[in-house]
C-alpha positions as CSV (number, residue, x, y, z in Angstrom):
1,X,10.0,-5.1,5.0
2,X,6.6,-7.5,5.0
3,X,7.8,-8.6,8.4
4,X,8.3,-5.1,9.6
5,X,4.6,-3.8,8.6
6,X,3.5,-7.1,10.1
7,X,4.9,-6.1,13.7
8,X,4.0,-2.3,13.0
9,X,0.4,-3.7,12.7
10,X,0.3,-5.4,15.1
11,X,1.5,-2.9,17.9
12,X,-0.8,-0.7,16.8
13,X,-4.1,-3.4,17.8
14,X,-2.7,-3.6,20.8
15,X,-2.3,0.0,21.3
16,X,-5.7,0.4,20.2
17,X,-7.2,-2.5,22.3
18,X,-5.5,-0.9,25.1
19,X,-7.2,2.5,24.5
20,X,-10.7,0.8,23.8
21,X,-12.0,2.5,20.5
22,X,-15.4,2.6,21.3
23,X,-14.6,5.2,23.7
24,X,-12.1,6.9,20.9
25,X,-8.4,6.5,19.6
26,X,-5.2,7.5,21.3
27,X,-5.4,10.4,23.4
28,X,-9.1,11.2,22.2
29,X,-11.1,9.2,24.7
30,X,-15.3,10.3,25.2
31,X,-16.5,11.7,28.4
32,X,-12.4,11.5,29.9
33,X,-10.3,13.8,27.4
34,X,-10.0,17.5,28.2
35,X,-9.6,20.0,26.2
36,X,-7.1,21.9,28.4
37,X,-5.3,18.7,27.8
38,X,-5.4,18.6,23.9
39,X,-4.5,22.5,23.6
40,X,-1.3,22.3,25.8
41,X,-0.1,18.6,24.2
42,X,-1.3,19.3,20.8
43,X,-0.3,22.2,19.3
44,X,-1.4,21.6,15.4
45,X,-5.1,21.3,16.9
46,X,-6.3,24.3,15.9
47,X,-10.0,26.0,17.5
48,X,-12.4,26.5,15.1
49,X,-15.7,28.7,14.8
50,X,-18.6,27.2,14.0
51,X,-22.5,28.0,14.0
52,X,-22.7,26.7,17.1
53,X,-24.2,29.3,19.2
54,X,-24.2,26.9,22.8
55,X,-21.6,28.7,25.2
56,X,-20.3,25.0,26.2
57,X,-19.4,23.9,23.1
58,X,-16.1,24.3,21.2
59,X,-14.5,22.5,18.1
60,X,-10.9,21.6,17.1
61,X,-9.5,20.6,13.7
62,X,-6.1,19.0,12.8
63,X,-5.0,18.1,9.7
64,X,-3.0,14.5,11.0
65,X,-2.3,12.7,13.4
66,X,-0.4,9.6,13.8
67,X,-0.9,6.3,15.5
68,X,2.1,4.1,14.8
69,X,1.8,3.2,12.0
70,X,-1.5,4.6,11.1
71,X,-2.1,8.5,10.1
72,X,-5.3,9.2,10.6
73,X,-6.3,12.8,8.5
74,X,-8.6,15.5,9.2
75,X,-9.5,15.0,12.7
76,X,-12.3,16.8,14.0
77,X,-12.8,17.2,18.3
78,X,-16.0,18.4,19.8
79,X,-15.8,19.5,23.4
80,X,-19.2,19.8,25.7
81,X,-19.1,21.2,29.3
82,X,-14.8,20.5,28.6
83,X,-15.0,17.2,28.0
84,X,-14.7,15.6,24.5
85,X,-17.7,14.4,23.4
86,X,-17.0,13.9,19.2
87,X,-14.7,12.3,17.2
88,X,-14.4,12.1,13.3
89,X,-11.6,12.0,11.0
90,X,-11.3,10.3,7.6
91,X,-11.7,6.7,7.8
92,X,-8.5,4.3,7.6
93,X,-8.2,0.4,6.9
94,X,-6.6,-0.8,9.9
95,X,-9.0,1.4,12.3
96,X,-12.2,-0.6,10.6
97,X,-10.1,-4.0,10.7
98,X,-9.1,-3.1,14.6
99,X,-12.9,-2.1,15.8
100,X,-14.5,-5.0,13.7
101,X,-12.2,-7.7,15.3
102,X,-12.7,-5.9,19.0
103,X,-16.5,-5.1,18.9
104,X,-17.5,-8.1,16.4
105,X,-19.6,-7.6,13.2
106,X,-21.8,-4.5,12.9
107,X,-24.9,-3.3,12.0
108,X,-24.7,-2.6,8.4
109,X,-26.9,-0.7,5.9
110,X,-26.4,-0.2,2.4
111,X,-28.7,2.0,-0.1
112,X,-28.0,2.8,-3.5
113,X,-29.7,7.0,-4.7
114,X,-30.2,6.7,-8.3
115,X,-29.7,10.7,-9.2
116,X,-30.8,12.6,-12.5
117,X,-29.4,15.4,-13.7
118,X,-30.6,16.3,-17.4
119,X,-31.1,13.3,-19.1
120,X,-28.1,11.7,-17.4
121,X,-29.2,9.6,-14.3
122,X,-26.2,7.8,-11.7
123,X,-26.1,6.4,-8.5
124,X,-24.9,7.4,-5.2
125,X,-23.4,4.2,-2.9
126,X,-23.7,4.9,0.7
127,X,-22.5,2.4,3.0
128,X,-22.6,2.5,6.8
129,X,-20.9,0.1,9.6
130,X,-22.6,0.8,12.8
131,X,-21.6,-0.6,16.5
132,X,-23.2,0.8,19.6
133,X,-22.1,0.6,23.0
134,X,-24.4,2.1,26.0
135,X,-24.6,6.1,24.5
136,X,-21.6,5.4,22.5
137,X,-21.7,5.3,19.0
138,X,-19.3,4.3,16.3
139,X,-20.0,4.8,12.7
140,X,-17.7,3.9,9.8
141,X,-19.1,5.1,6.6
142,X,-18.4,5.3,2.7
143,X,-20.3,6.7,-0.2
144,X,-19.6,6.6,-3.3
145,X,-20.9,9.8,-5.5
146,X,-20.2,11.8,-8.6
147,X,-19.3,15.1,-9.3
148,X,-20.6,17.9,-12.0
149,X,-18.3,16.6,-13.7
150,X,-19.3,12.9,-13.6
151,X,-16.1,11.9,-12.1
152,X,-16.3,9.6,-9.1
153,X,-15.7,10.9,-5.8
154,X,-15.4,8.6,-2.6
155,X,-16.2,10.2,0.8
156,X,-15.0,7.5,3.9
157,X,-15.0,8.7,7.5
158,X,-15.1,6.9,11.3
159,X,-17.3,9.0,13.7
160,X,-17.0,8.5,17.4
161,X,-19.6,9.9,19.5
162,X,-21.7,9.9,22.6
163,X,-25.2,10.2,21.1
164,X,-26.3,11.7,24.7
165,X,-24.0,14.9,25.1
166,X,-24.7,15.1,21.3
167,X,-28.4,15.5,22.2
168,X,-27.6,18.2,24.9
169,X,-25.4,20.3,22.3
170,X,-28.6,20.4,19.7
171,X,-30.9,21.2,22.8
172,X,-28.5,24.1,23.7
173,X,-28.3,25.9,20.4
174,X,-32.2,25.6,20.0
175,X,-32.2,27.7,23.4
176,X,-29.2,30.0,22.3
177,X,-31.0,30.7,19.0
C-alpha cells in the first residue's frame, strides 16, 4: 500500500512538471486554456455570476477535480478576452511539495493580527508562500483565525494568476461602472 502511494506520488510530479504549474495544473494552463474548451470537456464546471460588470470576463466554479492521486476542491477559473487568466482552489500538500521542489524556495511572509472582541483578545496567523515568474504569480496561503464562537478555523488556498490580465479586468469594471 506504502509502495503504491509512493508511485501514485510520484506520477503525479511528473504529470505536474510536465504541465509546468507556474502556468497552472492539468488542463488549466494561463494565457493557453479556453473556455470553450473547459465548457465542452468539463461538464461539473459550472458559470457563475459575479459583480463583475467587464463584458470580457466570465467565472467558473467546480466543486473537485482530480489529478491522480490528488483532488483538488473548490476550483475557481477566471476567463479574460476567452482565455483563462485565474486559478484558485483549496490548497493541497503535494501541489506545495510539487511547486516548492520545481520553482525552489519562495518568498515568504508571515504576520500574526492580535484581534479583540470584548474583553477577549486572539490572534489571526496568516501565512503566504509567494513565487513569481514574468506576470505569473503563484500564491500558496494559510491563515489561521477564529470564529464567534472562538473555535479555530483554518482557511488554505493556491492561487494561480497572471497579475497583468488581472490588472486589465479591474481597469475594465472601473469603465463599466
Amino acid at each position: 500500500m506504502i509502495r503504491m502511494k509512493i508511485l501514485l506520488t510520484t506520477l503525479l510530479l511528473i504529470v505536474l512538471s510536465i504541465t509546468n504549474a507556474q502556468t497552472g495544473l492539468g488542463d488549466f494552463k494561463l494565457n493557453k486554456t479556453k473556455v470553450d474548451y473547459i465548457v465542452s470537456k468539463y461538464p461539473t464546471f459550472k458559470e457563475i455570476k459575479v459583480n463583475d460588470s467587464c463584458p470580457l470576463v466570465r467565472k467558473f466554479y467546480s466543486e473537485k477535480y482530480e489529478i491522480l492521486d490528488v483532488c483538488l476542491n473548490n476550483i475557481y477559473l477566471t476567463f479574460y478576452n476567452d482565455y483563462l487568466v485565474d486559478f484558485k482552489c483549496d490548497k493541497d500538500k503535494l501541489i506545495d511539495i510539487y511547486i516548492v521542489s520545481k520553482y525552489g524556495r519562495p518568498n515568504i511572509k508571515q504576520f500574526v493580527d492580535t484581534i479583540r472582541v470584548e474583553k477577549v483578545k486572539y490572534d489571526e496567523e496568516v501565512i503566504i508562500f509567494k513565487w513569481v515568474k514574468d506576470d505569473i504569480i503563484t500564491i500558496s496561503t494559510s491563515k489561521r483565525m477564529f470564529n464567534e464562537y472562538f473555535n479555530v478555523i483554518v482557511e488554505s488556498y493556491i492561487n494561480i494568476y497572471d497579475e497583468d490580465k488581472k490588472e486589465k479586468i479591474i481597469k475594465c469594471n472601473g469603465n463599466n461602472n
